[in-house]
mmCIF file of the N, C-alpha and C atoms, coordinates in Angstrom:
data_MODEL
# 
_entry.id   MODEL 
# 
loop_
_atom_site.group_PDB 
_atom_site.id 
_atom_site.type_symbol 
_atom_site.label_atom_id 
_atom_site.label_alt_id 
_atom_site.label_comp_id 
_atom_site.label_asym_id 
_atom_site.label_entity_id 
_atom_site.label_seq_id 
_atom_site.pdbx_PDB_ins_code 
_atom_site.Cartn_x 
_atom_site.Cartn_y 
_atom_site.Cartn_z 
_atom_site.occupancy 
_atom_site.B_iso_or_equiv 
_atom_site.pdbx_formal_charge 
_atom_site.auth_seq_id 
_atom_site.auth_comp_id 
_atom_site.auth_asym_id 
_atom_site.auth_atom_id 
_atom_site.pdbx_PDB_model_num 
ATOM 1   N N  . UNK A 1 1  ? 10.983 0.350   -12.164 1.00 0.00 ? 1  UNK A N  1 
ATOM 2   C CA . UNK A 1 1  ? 10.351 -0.751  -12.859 1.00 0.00 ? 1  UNK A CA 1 
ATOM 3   C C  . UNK A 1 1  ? 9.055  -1.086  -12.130 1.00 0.00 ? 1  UNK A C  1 
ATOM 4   N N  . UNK A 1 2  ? 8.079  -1.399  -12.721 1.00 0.00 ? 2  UNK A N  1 
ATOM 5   C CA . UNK A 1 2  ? 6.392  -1.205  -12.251 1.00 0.00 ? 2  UNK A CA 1 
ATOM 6   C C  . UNK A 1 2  ? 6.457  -2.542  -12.679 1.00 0.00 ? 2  UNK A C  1 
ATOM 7   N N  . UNK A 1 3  ? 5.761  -3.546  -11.395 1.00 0.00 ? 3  UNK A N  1 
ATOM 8   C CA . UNK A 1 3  ? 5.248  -4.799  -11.506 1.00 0.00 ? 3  UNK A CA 1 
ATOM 9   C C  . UNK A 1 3  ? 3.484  -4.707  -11.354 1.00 0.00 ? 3  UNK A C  1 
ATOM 10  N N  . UNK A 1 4  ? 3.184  -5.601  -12.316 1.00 0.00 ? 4  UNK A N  1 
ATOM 11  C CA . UNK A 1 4  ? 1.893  -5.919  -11.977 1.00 0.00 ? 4  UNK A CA 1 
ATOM 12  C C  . UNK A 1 4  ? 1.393  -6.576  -10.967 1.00 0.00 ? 4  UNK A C  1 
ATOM 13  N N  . UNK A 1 5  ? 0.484  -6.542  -10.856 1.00 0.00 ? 5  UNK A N  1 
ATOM 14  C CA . UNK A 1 5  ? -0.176 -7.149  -9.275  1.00 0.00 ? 5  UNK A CA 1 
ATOM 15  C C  . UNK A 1 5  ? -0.456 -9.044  -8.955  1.00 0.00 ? 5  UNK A C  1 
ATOM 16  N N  . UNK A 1 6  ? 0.036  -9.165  -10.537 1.00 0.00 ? 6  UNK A N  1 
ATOM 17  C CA . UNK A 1 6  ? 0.275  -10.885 -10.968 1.00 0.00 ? 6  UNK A CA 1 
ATOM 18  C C  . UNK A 1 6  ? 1.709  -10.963 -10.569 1.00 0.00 ? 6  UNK A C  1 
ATOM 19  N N  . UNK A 1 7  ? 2.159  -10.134 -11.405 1.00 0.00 ? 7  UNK A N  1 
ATOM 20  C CA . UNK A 1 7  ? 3.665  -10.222 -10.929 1.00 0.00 ? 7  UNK A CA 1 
ATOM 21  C C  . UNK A 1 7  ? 4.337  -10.124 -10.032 1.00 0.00 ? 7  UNK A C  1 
ATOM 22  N N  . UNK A 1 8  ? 3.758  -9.349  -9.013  1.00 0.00 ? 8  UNK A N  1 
ATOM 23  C CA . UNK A 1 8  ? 4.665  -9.499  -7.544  1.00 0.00 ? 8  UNK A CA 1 
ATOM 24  C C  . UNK A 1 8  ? 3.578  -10.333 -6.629  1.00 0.00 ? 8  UNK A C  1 
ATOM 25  N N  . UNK A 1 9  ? 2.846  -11.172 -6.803  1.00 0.00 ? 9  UNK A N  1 
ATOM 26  C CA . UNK A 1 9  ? 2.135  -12.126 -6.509  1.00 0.00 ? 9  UNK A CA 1 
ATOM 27  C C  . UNK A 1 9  ? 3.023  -13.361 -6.520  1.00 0.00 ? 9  UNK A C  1 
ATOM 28  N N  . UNK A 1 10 ? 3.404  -13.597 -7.875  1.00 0.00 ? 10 UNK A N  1 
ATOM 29  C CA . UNK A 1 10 ? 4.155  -14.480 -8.801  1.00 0.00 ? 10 UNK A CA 1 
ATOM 30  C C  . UNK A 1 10 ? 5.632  -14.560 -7.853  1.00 0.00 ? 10 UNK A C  1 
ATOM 31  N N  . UNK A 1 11 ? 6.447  -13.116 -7.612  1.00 0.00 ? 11 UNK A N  1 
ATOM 32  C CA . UNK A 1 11 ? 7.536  -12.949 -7.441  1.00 0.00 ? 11 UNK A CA 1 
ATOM 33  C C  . UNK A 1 11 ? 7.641  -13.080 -5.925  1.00 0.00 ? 11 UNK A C  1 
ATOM 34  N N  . UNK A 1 12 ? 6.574  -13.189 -4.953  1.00 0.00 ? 12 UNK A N  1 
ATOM 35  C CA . UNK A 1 12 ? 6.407  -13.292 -3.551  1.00 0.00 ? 12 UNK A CA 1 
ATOM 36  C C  . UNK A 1 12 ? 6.383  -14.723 -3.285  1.00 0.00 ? 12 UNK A C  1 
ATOM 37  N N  . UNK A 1 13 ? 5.496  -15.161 -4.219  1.00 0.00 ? 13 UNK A N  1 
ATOM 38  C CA . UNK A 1 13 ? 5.556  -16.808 -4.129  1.00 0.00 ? 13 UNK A CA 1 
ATOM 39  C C  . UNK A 1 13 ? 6.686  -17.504 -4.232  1.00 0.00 ? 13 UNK A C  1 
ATOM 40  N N  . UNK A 1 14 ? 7.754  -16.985 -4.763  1.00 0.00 ? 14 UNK A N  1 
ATOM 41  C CA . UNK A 1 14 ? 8.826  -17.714 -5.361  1.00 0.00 ? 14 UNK A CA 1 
ATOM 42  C C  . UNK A 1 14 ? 9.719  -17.581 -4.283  1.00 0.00 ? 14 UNK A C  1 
ATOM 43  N N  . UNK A 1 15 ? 9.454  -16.041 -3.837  1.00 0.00 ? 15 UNK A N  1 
ATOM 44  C CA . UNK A 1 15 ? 10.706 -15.588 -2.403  1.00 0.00 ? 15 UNK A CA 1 
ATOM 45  C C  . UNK A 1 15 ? 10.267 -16.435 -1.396  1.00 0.00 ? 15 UNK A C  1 
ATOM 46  N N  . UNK A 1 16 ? 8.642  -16.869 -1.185  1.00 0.00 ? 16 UNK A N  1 
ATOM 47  C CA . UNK A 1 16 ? 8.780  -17.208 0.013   1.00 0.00 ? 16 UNK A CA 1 
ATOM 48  C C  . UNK A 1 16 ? 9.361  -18.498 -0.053  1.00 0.00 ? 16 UNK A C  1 
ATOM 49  N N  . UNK A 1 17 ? 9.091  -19.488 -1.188  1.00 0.00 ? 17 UNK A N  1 
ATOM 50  C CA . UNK A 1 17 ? 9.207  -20.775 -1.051  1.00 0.00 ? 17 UNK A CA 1 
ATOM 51  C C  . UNK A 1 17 ? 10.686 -21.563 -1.780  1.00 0.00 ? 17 UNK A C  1 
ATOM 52  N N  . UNK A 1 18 ? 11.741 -19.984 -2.090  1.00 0.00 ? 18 UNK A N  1 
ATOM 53  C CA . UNK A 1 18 ? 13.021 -20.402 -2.577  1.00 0.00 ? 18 UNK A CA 1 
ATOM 54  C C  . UNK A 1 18 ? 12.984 -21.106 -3.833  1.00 0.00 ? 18 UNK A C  1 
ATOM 55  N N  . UNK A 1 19 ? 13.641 -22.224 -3.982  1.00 0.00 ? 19 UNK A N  1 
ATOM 56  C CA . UNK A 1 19 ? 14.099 -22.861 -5.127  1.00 0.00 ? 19 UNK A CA 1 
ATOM 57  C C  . UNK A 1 19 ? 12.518 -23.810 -5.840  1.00 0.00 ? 19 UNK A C  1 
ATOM 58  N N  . UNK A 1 20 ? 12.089 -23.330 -6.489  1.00 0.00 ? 20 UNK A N  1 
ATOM 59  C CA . UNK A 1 20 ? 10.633 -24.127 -6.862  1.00 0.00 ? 20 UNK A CA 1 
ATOM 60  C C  . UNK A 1 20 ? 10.451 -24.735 -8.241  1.00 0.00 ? 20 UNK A C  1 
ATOM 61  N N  . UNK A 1 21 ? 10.275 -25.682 -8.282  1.00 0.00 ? 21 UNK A N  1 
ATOM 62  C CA . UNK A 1 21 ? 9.558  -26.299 -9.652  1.00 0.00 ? 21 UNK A CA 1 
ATOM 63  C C  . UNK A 1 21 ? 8.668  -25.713 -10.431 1.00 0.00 ? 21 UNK A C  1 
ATOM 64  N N  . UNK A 1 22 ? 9.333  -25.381 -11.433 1.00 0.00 ? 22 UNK A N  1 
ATOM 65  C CA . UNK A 1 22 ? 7.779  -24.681 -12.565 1.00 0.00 ? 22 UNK A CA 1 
ATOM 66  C C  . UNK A 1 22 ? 6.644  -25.546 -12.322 1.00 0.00 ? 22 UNK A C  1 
ATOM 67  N N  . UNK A 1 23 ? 6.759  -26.544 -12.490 1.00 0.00 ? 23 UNK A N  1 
ATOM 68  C CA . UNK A 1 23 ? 5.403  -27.421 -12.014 1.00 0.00 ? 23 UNK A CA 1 
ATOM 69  C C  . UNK A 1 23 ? 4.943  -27.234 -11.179 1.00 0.00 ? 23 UNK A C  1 
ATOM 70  N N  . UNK A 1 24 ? 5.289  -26.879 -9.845  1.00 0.00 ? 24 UNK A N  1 
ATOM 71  C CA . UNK A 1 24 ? 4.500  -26.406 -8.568  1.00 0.00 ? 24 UNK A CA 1 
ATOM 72  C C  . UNK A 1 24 ? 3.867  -25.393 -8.354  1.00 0.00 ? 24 UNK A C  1 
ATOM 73  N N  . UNK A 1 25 ? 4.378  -24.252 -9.327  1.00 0.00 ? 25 UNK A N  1 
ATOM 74  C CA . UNK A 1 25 ? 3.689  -23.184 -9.241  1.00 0.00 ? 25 UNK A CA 1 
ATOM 75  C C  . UNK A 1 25 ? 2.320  -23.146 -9.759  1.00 0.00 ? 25 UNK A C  1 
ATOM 76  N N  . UNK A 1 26 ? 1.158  -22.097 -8.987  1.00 0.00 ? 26 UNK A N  1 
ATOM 77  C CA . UNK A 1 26 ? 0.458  -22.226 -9.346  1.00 0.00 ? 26 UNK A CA 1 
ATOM 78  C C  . UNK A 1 26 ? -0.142 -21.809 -10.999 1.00 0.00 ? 26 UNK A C  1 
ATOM 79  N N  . UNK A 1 27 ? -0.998 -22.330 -11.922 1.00 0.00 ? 27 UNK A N  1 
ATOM 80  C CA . UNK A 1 27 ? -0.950 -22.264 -13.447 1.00 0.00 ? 27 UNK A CA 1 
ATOM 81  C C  . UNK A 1 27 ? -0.910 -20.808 -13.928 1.00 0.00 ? 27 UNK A C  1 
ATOM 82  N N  . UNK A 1 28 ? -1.928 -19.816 -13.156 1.00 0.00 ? 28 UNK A N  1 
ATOM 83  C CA . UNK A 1 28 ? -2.184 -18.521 -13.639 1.00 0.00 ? 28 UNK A CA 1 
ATOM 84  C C  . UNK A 1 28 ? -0.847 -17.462 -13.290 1.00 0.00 ? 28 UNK A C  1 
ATOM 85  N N  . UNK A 1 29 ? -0.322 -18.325 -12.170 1.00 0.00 ? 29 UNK A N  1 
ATOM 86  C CA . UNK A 1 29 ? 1.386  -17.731 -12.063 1.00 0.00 ? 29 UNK A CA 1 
ATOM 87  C C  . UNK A 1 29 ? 2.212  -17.835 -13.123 1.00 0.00 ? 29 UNK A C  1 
ATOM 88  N N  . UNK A 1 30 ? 2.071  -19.026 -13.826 1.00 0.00 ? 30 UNK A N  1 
ATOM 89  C CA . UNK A 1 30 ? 3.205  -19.366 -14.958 1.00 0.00 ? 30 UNK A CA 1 
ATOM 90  C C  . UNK A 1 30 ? 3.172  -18.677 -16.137 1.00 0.00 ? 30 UNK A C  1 
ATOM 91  N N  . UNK A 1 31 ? 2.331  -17.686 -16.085 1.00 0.00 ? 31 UNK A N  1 
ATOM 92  C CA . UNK A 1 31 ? 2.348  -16.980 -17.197 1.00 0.00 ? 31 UNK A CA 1 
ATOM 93  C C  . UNK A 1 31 ? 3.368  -15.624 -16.656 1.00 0.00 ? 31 UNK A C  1 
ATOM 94  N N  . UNK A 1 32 ? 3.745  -15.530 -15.655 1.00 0.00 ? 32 UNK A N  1 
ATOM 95  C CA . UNK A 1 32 ? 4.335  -14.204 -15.381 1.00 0.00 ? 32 UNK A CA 1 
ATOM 96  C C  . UNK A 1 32 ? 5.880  -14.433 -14.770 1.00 0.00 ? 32 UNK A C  1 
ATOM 97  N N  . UNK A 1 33 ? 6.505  -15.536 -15.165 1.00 0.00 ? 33 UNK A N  1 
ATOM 98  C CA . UNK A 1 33 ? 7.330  -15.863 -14.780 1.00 0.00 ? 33 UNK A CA 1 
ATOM 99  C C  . UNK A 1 33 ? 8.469  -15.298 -15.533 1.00 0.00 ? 33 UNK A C  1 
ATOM 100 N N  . UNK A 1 34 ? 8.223  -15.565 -17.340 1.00 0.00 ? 34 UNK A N  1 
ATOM 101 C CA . UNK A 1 34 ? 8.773  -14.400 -18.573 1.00 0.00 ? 34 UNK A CA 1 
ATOM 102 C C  . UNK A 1 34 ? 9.508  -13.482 -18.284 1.00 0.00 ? 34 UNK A C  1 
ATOM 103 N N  . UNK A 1 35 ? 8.307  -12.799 -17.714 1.00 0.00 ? 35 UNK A N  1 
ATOM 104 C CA . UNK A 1 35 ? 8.068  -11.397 -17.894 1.00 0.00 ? 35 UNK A CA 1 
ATOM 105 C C  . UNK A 1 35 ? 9.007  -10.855 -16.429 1.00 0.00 ? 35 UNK A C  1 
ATOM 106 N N  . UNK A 1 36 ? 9.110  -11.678 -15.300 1.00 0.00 ? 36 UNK A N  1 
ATOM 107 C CA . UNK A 1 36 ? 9.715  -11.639 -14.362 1.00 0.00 ? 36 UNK A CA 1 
ATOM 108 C C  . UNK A 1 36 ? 11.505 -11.875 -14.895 1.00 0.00 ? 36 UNK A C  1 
ATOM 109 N N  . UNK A 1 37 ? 11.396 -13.100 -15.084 1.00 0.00 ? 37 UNK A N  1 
ATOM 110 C CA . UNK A 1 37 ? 12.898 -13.400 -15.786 1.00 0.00 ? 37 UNK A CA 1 
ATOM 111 C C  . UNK A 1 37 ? 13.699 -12.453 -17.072 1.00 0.00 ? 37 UNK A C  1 
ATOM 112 N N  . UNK A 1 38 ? 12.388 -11.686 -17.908 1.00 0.00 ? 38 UNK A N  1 
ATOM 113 C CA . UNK A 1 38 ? 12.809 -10.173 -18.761 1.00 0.00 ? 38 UNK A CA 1 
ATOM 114 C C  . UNK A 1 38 ? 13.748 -9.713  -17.816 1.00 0.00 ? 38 UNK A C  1 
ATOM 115 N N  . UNK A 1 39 ? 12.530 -9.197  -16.563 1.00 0.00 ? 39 UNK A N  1 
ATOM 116 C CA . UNK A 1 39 ? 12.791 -7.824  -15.579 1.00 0.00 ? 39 UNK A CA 1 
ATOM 117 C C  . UNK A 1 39 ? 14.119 -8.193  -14.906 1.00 0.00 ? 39 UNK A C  1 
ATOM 118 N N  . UNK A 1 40 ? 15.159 -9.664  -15.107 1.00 0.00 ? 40 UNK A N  1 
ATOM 119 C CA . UNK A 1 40 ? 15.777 -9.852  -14.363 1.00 0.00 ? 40 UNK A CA 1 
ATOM 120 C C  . UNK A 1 40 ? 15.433 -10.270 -12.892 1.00 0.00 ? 40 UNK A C  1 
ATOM 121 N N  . UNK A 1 41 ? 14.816 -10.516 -12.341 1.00 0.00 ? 41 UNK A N  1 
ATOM 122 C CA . UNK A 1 41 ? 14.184 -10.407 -10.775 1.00 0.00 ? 41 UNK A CA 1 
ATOM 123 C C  . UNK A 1 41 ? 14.356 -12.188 -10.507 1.00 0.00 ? 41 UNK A C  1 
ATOM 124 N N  . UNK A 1 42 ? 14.388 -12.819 -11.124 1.00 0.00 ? 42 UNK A N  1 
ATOM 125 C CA . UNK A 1 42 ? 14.155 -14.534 -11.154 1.00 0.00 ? 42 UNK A CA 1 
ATOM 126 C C  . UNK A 1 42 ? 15.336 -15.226 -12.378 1.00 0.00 ? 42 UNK A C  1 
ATOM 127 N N  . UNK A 1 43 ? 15.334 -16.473 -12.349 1.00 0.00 ? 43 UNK A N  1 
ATOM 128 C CA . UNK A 1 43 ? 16.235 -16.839 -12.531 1.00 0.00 ? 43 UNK A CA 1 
ATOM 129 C C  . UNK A 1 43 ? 15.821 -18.476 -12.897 1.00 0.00 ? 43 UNK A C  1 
ATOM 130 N N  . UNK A 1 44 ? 15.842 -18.992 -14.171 1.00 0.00 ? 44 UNK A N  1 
ATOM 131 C CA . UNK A 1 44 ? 14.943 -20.153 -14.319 1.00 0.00 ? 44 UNK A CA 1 
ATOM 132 C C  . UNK A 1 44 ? 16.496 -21.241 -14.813 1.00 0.00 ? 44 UNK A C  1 
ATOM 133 N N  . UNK A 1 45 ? 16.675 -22.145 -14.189 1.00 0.00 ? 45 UNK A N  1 
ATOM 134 C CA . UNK A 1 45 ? 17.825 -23.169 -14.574 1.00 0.00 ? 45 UNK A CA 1 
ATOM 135 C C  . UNK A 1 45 ? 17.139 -24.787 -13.993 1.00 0.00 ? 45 UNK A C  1 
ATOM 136 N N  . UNK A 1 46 ? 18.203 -25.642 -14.886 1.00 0.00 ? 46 UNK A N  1 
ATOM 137 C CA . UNK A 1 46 ? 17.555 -26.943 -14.859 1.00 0.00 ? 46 UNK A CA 1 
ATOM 138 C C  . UNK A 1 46 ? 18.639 -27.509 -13.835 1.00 0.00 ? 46 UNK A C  1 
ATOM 139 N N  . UNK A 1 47 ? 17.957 -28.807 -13.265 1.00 0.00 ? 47 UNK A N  1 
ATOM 140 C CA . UNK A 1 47 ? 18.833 -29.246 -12.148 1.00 0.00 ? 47 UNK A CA 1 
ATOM 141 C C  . UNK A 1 47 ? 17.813 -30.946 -12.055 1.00 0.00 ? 47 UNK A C  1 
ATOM 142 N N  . UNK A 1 48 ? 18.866 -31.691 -11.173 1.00 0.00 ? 48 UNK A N  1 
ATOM 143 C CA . UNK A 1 48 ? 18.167 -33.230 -11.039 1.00 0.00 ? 48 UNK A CA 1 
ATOM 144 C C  . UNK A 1 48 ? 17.501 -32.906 -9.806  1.00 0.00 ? 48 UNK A C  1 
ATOM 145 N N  . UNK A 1 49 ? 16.103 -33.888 -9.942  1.00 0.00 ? 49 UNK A N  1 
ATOM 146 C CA . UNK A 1 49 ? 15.627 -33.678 -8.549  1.00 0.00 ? 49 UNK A CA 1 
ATOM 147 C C  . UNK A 1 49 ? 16.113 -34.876 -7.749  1.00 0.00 ? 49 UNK A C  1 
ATOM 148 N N  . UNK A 1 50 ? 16.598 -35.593 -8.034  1.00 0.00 ? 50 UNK A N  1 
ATOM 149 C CA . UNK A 1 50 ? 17.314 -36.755 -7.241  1.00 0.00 ? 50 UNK A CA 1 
ATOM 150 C C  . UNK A 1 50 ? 18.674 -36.849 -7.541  1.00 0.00 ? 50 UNK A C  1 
ATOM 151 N N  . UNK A 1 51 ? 19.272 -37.188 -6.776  1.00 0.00 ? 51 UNK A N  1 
ATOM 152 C CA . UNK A 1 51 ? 20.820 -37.808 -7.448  1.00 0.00 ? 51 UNK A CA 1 
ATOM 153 C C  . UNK A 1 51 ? 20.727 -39.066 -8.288  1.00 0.00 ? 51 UNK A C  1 
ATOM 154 N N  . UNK A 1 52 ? 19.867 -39.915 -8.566  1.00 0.00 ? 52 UNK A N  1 
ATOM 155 C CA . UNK A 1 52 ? 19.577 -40.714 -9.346  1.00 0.00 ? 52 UNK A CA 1 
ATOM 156 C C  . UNK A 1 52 ? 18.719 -40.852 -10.856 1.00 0.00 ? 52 UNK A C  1 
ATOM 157 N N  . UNK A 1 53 ? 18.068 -39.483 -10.764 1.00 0.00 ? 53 UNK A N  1 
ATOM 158 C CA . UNK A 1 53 ? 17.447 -38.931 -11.368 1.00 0.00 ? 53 UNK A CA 1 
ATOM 159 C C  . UNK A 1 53 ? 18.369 -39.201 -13.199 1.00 0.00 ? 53 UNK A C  1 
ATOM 160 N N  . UNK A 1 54 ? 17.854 -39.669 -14.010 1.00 0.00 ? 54 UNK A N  1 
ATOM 161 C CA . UNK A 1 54 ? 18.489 -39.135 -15.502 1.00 0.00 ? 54 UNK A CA 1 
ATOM 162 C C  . UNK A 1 54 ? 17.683 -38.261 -16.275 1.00 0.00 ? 54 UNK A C  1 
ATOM 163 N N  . UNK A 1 55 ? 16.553 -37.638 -15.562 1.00 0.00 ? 55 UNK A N  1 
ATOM 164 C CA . UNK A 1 55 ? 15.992 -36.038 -16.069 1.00 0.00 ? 55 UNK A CA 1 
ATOM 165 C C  . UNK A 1 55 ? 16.203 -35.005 -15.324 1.00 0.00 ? 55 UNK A C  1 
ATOM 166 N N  . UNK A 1 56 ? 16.368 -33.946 -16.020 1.00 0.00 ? 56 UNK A N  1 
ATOM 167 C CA . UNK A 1 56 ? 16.488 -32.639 -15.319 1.00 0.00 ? 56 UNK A CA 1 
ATOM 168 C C  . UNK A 1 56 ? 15.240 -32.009 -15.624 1.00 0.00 ? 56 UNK A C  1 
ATOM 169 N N  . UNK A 1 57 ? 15.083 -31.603 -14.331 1.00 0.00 ? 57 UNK A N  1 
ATOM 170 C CA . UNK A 1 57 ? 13.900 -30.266 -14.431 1.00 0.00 ? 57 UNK A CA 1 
ATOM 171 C C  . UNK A 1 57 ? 13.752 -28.788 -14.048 1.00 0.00 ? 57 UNK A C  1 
ATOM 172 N N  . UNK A 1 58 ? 12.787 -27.978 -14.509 1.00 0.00 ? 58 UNK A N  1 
ATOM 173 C CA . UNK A 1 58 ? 13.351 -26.658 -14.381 1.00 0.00 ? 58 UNK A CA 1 
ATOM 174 C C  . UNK A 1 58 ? 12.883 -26.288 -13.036 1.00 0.00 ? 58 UNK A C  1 
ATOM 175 N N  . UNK A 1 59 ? 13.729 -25.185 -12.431 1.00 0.00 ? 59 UNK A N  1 
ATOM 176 C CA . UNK A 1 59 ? 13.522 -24.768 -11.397 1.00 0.00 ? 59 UNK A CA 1 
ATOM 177 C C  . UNK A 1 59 ? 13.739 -23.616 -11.190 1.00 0.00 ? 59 UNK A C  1 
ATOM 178 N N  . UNK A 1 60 ? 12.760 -22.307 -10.962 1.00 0.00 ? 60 UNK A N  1 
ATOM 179 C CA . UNK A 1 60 ? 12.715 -20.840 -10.460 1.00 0.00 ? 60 UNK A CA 1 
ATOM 180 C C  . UNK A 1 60 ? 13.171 -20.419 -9.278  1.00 0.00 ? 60 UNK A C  1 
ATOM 181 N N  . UNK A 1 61 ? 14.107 -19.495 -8.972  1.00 0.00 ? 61 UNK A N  1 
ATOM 182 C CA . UNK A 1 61 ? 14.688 -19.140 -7.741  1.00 0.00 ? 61 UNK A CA 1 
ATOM 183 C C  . UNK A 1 61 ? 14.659 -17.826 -8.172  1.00 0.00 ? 61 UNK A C  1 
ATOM 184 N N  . UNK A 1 62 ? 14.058 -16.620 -6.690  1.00 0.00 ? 62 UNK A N  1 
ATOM 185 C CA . UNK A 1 62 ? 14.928 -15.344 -7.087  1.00 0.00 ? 62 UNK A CA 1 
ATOM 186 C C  . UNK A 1 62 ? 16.095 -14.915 -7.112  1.00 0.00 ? 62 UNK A C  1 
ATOM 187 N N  . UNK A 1 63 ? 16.298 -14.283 -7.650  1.00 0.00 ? 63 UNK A N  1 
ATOM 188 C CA . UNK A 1 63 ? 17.854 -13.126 -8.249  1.00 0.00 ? 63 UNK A CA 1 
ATOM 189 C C  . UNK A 1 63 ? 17.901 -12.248 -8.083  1.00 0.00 ? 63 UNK A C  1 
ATOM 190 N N  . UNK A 1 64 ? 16.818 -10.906 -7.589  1.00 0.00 ? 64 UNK A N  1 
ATOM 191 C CA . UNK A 1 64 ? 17.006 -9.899  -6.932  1.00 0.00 ? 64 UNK A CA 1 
ATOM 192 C C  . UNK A 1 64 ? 15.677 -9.285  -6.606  1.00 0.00 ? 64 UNK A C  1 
ATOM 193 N N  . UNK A 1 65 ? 15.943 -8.346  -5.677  1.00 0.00 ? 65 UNK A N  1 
ATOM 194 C CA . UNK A 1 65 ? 14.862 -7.756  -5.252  1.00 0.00 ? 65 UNK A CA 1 
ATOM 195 C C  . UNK A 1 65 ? 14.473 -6.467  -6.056  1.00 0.00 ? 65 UNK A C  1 
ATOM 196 N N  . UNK A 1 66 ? 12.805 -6.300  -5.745  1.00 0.00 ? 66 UNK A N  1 
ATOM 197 C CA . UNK A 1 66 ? 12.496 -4.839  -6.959  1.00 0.00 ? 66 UNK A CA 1 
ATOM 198 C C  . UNK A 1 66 ? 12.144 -3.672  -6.538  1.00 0.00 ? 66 UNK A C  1 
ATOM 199 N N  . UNK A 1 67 ? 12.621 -3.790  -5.259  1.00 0.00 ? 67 UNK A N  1 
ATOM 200 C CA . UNK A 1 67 ? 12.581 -2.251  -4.697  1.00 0.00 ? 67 UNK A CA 1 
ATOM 201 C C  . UNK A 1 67 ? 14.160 -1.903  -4.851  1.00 0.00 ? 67 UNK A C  1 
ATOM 202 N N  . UNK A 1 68 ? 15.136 -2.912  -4.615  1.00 0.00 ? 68 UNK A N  1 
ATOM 203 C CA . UNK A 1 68 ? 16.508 -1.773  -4.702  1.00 0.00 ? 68 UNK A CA 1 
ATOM 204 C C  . UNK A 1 68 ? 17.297 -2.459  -6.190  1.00 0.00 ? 68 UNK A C  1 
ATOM 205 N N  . UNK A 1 69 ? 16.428 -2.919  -7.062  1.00 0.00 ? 69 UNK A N  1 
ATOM 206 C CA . UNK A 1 69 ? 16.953 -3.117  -9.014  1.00 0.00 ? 69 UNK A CA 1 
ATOM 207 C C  . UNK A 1 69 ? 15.864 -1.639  -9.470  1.00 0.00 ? 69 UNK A C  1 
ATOM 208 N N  . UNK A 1 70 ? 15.174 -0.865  -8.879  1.00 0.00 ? 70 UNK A N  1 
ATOM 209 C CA . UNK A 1 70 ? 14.932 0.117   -9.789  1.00 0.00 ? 70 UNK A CA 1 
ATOM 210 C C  . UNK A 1 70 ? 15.344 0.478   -10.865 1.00 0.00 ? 70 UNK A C  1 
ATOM 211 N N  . UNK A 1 71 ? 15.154 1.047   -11.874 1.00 0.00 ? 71 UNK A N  1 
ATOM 212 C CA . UNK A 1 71 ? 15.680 2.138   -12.855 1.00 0.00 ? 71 UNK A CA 1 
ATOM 213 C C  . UNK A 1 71 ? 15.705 3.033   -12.805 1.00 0.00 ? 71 UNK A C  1 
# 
């Protein structure tokens, strides 16, 4: 599986900084997040950011690595 050079940009950012807010990421990243979550590699679920919180928001974490998910 061949990542683009957005995409493992995208997918480095996410490893380094773990569990992240779509909102935090940077904008020209959020377009390759999709295309990441297609490839399987990421993993997008909603969660409270407070325990008091009555909104949930989304949050990107990786799910595997793309040197040993080849095809």
């Amino acid at each position: 599986m061949k990542l683009t050079k957005l995409e493992m940009e995208t997918y480095e950012f996410i490893r380094r900084h773990g569990d992240v807010m779509t909102v935090n990421i940077p904008p020209r990243m959020r377009g390759a997040v999709p295309s990441l979550k297609n490839k399987g590699l990421v993993e997008v679920y909603k969660d409270y950011t407070t325990p008091w919180s009555t909104k949930k928001m989304k949050f990107v974490r990786v799910k595997g690595d793309p040197d040993t998910q080849q095809q």
